[in-house]
N, C-alpha and C positions, 0 to 999 in steps of 0.2 A: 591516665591518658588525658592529654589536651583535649581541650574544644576542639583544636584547629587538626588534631589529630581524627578527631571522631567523625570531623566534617568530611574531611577527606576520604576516609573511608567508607561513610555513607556515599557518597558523589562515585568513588570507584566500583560499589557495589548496585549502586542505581545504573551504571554502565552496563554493566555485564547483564543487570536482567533481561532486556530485549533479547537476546541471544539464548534464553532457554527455548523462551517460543521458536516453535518453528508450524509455518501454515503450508499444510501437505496436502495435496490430491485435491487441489482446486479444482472445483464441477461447476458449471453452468445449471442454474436452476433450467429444468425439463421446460416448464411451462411458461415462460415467458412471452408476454404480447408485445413485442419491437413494434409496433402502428401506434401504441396506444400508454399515455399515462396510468396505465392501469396499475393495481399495488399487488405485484405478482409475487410476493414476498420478499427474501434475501436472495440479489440477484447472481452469485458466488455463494460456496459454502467450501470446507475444506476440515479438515482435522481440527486445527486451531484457528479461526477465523480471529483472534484476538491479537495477534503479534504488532509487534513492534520494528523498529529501526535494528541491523544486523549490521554490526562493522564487519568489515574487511572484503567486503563483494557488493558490487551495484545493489539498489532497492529501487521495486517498482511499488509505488504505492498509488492507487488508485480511491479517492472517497467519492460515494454516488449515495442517491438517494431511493428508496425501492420502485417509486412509481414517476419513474424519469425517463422516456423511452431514450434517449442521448446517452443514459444513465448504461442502460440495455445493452447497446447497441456498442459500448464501450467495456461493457463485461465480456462480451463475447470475446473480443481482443482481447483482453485481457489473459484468458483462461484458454488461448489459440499461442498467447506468447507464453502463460506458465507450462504448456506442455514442448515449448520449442527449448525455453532458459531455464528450467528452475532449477538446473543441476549448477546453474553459475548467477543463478538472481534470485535473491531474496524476494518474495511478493507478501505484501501487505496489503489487506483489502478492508477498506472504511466505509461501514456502513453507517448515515448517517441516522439513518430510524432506529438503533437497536444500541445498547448502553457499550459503551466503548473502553478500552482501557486504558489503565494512563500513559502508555508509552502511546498508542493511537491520540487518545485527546491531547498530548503534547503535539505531534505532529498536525493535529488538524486546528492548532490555538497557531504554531508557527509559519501554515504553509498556506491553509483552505483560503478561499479569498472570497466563499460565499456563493461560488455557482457550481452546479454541475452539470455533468462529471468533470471532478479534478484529478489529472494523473503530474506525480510528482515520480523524478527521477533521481537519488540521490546514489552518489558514488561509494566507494566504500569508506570515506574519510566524512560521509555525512555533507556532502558538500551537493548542494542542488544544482545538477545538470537539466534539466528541465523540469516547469514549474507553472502549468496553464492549466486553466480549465475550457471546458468543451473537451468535442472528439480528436482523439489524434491519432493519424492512421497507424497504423502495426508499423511498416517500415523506416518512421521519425526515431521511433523507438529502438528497435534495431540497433540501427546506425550508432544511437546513443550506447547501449549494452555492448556494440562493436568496438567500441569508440572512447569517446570522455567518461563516461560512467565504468567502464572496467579500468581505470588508474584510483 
């Protein structure tokens, strides 16, 4: 087999990994202080909290940091939209205090711009429909999963 053969087939096999992960039964941590920077631990938790980018349907990816009350306050959206979409949106949750995987550290080397909370929206082509940081209300979001991010 070629180089160019082999390359290939790693790069097609590095595709497909993100799609074994799958992050199930996203919870809001109980205790969280929304007033206060306090380090209330992992503000999200779910089955697989490690996943990655998913072709073929919207990604909401969110990275926050634990003792970010913005951070908080943007989890709770978060996990008010994974129980409205997640039957048609991938959610990926980046937590930046806690070691990440390389499908997440890819996404937070090509997207994070160094503040948070950042929520990125990517379509199913991978293609970024939204892409800020700070808070964004639930209904921007919406619109997008209604919208340009389900093509």
């Amino acid at each position: 087999m070629t180089i160019k053969k082999i390359a290939l087939l790693l790069g097609l096999f590095l595709l497909a990994v993100p799609t074994v992960f799958s992050i199930d039964n996203l919870k809001l941590n109980e205790h969280l202080d929304y007033g206060s920077d306090s380090l209330d631990g992992p503000l999200i938790t779910g089955s697989d909290a490690r996943s990655g980018f998913v072709p073929g349907k919207p990604n909401y990816v969110i990275i926050y940091g634990e003792g970010c009350f913005n951070s908080k306050r943007q989890a709770r959206r978060t996990v008010e939209l994974y129980n409205k979409y997640r039957s048609r949106v991938h959610f990926v949750v980046i937590d930046l205090d806690v070691q990440r995987s390389p499908e997440q550290q890819q996404l937070v080397k090509v997207y994070y711009k160094g503040y948070i909370p950042h929520v990125l929206v990517l379509n199913g082509r991978g293609e970024p429909v939204y892409n800020q940081s700070g808070e964004v209300d639930s209904r921007v979001i919406e619109d997008l999963f209604n919208g340009s991010a389900s093509q």
